[in-house]
C-alpha positions in Angstrom: 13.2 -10.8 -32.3 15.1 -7.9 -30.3 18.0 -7.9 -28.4 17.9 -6.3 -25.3 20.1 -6.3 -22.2 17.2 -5.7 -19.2 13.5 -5.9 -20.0 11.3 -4.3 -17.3 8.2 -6.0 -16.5 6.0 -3.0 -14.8 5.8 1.2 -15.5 5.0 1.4 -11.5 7.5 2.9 -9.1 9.7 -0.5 -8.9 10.3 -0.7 -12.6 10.6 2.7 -13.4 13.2 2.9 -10.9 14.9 0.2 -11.6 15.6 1.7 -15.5 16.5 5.4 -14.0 19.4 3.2 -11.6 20.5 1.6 -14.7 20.9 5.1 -16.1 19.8 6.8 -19.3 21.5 5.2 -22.4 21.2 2.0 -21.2 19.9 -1.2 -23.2 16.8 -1.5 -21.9 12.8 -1.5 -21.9 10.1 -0.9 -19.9 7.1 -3.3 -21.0 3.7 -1.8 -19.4 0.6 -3.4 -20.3 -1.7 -0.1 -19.4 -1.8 3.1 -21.3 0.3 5.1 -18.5 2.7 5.0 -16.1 2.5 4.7 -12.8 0.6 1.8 -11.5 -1.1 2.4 -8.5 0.3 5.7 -7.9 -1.9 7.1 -10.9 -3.2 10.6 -10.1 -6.9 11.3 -11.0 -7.9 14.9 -11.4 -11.5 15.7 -12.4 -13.4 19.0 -11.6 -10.7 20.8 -9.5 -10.1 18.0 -7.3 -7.1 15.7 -7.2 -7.3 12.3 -6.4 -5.0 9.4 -6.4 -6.2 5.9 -6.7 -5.7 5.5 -3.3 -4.6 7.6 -0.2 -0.2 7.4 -1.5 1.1 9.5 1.3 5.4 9.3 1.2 7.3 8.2 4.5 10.9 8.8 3.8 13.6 7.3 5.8 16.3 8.3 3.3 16.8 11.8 2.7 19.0 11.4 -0.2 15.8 9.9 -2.2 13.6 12.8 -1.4 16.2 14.8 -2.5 16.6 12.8 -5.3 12.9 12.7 -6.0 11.8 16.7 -5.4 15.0 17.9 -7.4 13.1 16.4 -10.1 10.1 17.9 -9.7 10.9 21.6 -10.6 7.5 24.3 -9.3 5.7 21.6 -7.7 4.6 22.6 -4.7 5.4 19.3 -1.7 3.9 19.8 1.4 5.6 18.1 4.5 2.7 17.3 6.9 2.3 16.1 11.2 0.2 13.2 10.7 -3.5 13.4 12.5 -5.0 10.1 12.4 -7.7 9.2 14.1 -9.8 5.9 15.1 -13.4 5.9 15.2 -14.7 4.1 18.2 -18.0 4.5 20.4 -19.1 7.0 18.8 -15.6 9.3 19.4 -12.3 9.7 17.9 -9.6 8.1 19.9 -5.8 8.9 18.8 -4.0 6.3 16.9 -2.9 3.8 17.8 -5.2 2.4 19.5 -3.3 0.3 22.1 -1.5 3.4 22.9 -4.0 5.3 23.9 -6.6 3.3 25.8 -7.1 5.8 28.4 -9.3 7.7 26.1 -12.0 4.8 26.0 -15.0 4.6 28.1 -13.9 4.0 32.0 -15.6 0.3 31.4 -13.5 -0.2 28.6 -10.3 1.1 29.4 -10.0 -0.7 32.7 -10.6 -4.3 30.5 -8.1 -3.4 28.0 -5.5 -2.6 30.8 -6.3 -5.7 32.6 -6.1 -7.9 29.4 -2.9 -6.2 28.4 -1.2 -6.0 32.0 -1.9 -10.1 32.2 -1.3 -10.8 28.4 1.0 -13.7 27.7 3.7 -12.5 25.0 6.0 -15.4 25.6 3.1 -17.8 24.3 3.4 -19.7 21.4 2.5 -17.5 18.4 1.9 -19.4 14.7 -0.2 -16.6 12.9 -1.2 -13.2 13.3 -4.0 -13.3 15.4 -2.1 -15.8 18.0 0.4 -12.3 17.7 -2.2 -10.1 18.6 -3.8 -11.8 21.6 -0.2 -12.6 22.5 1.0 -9.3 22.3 -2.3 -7.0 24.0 -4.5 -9.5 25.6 -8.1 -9.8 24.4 -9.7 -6.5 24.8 -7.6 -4.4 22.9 -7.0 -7.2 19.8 -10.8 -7.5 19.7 -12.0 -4.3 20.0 -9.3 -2.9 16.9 -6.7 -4.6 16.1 -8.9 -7.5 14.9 -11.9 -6.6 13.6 -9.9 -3.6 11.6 -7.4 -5.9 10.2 -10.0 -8.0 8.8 -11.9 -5.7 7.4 -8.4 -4.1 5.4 -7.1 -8.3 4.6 -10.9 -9.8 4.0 -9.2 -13.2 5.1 -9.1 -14.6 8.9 -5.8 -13.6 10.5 -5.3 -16.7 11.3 -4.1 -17.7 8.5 -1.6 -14.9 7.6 2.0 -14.9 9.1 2.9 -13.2 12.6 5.1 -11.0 11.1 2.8 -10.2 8.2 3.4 -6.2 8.8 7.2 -6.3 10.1 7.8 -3.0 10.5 5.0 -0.8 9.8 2.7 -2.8 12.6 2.9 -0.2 15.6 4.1 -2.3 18.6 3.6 -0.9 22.4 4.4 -2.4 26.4 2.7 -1.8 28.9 5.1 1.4 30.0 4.8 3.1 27.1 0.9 2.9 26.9 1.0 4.2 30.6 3.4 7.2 29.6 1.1 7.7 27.0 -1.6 8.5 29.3 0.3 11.8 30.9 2.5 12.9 27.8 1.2 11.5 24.4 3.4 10.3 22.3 2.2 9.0 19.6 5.1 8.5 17.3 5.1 5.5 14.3 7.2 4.9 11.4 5.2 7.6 9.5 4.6 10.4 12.3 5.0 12.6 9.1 4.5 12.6 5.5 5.3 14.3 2.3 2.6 14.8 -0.6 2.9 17.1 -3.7 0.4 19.4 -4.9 -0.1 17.5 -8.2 -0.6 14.2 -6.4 1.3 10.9 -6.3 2.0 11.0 -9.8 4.4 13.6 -9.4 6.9 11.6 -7.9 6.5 8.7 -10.4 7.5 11.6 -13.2 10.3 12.4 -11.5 11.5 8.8 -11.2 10.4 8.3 -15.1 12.3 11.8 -15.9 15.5 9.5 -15.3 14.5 7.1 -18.1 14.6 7.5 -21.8 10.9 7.9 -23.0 11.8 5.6 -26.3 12.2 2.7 -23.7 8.7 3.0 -21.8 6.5 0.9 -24.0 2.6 1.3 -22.7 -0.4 -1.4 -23.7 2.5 -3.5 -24.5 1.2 -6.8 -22.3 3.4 -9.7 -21.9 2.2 -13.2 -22.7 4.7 -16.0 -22.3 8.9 -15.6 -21.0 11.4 -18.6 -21.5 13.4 -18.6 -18.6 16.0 -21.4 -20.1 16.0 -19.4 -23.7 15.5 -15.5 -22.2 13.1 -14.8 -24.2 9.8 -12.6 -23.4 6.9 -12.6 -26.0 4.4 -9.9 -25.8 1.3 -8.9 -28.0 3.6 -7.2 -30.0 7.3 -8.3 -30.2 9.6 -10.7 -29.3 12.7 -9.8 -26.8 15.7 -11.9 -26.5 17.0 -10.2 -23.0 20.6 -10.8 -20.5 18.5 -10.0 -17.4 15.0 -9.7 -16.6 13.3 -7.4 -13.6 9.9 -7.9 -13.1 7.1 -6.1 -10.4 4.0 -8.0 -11.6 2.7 -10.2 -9.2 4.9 -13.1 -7.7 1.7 -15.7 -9.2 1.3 -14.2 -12.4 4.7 -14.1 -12.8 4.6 -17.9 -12.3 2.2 -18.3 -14.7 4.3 -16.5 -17.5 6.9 -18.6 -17.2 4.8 -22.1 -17.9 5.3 -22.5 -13.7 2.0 -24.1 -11.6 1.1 -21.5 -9.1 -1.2 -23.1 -6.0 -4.2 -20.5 -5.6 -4.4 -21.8 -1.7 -1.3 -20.2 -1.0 -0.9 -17.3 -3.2 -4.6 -14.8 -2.1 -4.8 -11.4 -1.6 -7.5 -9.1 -0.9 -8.6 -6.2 -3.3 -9.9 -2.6 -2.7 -12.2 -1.1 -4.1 -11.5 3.4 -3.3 -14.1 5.9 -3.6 -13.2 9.5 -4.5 -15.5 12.0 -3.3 -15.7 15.4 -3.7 -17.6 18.1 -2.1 -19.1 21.4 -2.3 -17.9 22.8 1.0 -15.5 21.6 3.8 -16.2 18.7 6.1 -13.8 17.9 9.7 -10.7 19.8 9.9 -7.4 18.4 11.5 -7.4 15.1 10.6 -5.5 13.0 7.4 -7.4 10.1 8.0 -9.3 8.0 10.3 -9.6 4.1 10.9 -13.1 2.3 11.2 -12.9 -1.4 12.7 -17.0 -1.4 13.4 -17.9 -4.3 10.9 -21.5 -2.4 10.3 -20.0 0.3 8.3 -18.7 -0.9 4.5 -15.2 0.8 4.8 -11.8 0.6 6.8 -10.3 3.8 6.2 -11.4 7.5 5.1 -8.4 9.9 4.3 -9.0 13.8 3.7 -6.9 15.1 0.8 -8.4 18.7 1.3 -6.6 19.1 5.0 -3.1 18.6 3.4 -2.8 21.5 1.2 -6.2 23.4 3.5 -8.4 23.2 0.2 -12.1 25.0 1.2 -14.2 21.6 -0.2 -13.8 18.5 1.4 -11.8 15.7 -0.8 -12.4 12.1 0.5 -10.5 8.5 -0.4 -12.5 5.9 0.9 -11.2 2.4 1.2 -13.7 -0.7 1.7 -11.7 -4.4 1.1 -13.0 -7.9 0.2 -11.8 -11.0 -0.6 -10.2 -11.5 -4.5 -12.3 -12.0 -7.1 -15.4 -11.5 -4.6 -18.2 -10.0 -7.6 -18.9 -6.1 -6.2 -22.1 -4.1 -6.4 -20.6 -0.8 -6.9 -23.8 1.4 -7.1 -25.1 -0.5 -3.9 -21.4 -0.2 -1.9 -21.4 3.8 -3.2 -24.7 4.5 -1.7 -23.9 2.5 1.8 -20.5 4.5 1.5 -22.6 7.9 1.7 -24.8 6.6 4.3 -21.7 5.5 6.0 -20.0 8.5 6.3 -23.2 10.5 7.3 -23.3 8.2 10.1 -20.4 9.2 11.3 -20.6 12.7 11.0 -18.3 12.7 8.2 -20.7 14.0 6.2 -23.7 16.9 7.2 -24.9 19.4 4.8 -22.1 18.7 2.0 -23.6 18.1 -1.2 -21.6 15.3 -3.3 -19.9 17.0 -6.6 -17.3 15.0 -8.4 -16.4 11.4 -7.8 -14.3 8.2 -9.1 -13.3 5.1 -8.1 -11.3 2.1 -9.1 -10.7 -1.8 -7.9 -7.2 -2.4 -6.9 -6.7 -6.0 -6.8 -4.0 -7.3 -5.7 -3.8 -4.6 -3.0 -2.8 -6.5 -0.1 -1.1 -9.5 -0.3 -1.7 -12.2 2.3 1.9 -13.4 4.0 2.0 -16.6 5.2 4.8 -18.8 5.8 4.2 -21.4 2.9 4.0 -18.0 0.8 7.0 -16.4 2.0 9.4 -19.6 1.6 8.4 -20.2 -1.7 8.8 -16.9 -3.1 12.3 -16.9 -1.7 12.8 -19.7 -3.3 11.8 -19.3 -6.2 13.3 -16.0 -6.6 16.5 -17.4 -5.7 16.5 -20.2 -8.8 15.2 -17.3 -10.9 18.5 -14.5 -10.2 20.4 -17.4 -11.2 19.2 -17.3 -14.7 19.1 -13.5 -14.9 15.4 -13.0 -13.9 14.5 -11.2 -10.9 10.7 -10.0 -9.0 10.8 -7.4 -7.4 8.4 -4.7 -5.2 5.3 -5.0 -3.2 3.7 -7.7 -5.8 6.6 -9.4 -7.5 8.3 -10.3 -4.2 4.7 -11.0 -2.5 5.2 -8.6 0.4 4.6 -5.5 2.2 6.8 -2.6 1.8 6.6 1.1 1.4 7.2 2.7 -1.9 10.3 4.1 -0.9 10.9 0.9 -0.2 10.4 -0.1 -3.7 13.2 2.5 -4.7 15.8 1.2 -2.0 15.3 -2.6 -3.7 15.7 -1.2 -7.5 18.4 0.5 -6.6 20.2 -2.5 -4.5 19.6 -5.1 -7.7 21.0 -3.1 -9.9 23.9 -2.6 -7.7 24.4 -6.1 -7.1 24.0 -7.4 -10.6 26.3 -4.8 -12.1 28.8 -6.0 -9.6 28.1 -9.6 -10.2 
């Protein structure tokens, strides 16, 4: 058995970070059950176009850690980019968000979402999410988008999720900004711009990972069983006796690594399931990505990689969710993702030439209340014995990925100074 002060559960952002705040030297490892690092922000790059395995585009409120991040990435070229997003609706694009810009419906249309909105009841009793959303901007507008998109992104009835499920990164608007909006748009949200490197996502999780010694990143290392009481992790192949433990997997498997019951009612999640396309010449220009709530077509979300750094063939992510563990045709979901996008205009005379995709699952965790208070409390009893979860999975949440840094950064902080 080794001794080791922290063992890191997790090569993704949170882990990794969490080993480059501890510092270089320190007594630690990083225990990643894949063959690289990364996680989700994994870069793929086949015939001349890069993907990532999903649309990673960087929202940062601190400038300190994109400083931090792009001194590290010496000759990489990081574009800072005006968002364009888009949603599809009756056959046009209408600026996002949607309940800020209403006036660009059809007449018919508009007027109803005005009237629901001017005469919605915010002050209403609201339990879950969709309660929120009727609450919040009346009928029209939560059931011609805000509904039927969310859905389609959660695969669950937003019912059952928590009213603040999306805190901070669910665009709010009253009534006098949507009618401001109609004269002098202003479409401003918590990530009006982004950042996004040349090389792809993965760039950034190198220059988080150039902070940590390479001897202490241990890949297709999985971890099978921890002892809380003894501090012990065993993994299929060693033995770690550790003084603190950080982990990012998910909260539930987590729980199950420690000998803990989970309840599969109350921990779900969706998964995702990206398509990477790549094309022969250029498709629509001036956009980043565009949102599809119409439950006929198979995806939620289409981002175009080629109008960030103006690339002359057209480089898609497509994002279609379902429930967890649902069984997927790919083939069948790939060809109704081409006829999709033809559809839409997306694509016309483009002739498909490189492609990938991957399942992300967990990709969205479902919030509820009965999730949220036992993860606090759980991780609660956990810090006391020197284990902590951390990130989008391990604390059963959603956050950004600088987000993710901010949190590393904090715990290591905190336990250092307790």
């Amino acid at each position: 058995m080794r001794k080791v002060g922290t063992v890191i559960i997790g090569a993704g952002m949170s882990g990794l970070a969490t080993a480059a705040a501890l510092g270089k030297g320190s007594d630690l490892v990083i225990l990643e059950r894949d063959s690289a690092i990364g996680g989700y922000c994994k870069t793929v790059k086949k015939d001349g176009f890069v993907w990532d395995y999903s649309g990673h585009f960087f929202h940062f409120k601190h400038p300190e850690i994109e400083r931090f991040l792009l001194d590290r990435m010496p000759g990489q070229q990081v574009r800072k980019v005006v968002k364009k997003s888009f949603i599809s609706y009756a056959e046009k694009q209408i600026d996002f968000p949607f309940q800020k810009n209403i006036h660009q419906l059809p007449q018919a249309e508009f007027i109803d979402c005005l009237h629901d909105l001017y005469f919605a009841k915010p002050t209403d009793p609201q339990t879950n999410f969709k309660e929120m959303l009727y609450a919040r901007f009346g009928r029209s507008i939560a059931e011609k988008f805000l509904i039927p998109y969310n859905e389609k992104l959660y695969a669950t009835d937003l019912a059952t999720l928590d009213k603040d499920a999306m805190g901070r990164f669910f665009p709010h608007a009253d009534l006098t900004d949507i009618i401001r909006n109609m004269k002098q748009s202003d479409n401003a949200s918590y990530n009006a711009t982004f950042t996004y490197p040349e090389g792809g996502a993965i760039e950034y999780v190198n220059a988080i990972a150039s902070e940590v010694e390479p001897s202490a990143i241990h890949l297709n290392e999985s971890v099978i069983a921890i002892d809380v009481a003894a501090k012990t992790v065993r993994t299929n192949k060693d033995e770690y006796q550790f003084e603190r433990l950080v982990s990012s997997a998910p909260f539930p498997a987590l729980m199950q690594l420690c000998g803990q019951p989970v309840d599969a009612k109350r921990f779900t999640w969706n998964q995702v399931l990206v398509f990477n396309l790549g094309f022969d010449a250029k498709g629509p220009k001036d956009v980043h990505w565009v949102y599809y709530p119409d439950r006929s077509l198979p995806f939620y979300r289409v981002g175009f990689y080629d109008n960030i750094f103006e690339t002359d063939r057209m480089s898609l992510y497509v994002e279609l969710g379902s429930p967890h563990g649902a069984k997927l045709d790919i083939p069948a979901l790939r060809n109704a993702v081409l006829e999709g996008l033809k559809r839409e205009g997306v694509i016309t005379t483009q002739q498909l030439v490189a492609e990938h995709s991957v399942l992300m699952s967990p990709a969205y965790v479902h919030i509820t209340r009965d999730s949220t208070a036992e993860v606090n409390a759980t991780k609660e009893r956990l810090a006391s014995a020197g284990v902590h979860t951390i990130g989008r999975y391990g604390g059963w949440t959603y956050c950004s990925i600088e987000d993710n840094i901010v949190e590393a950064r904090a715990l290591v902080t905190s336990t250092r100074n307790g």
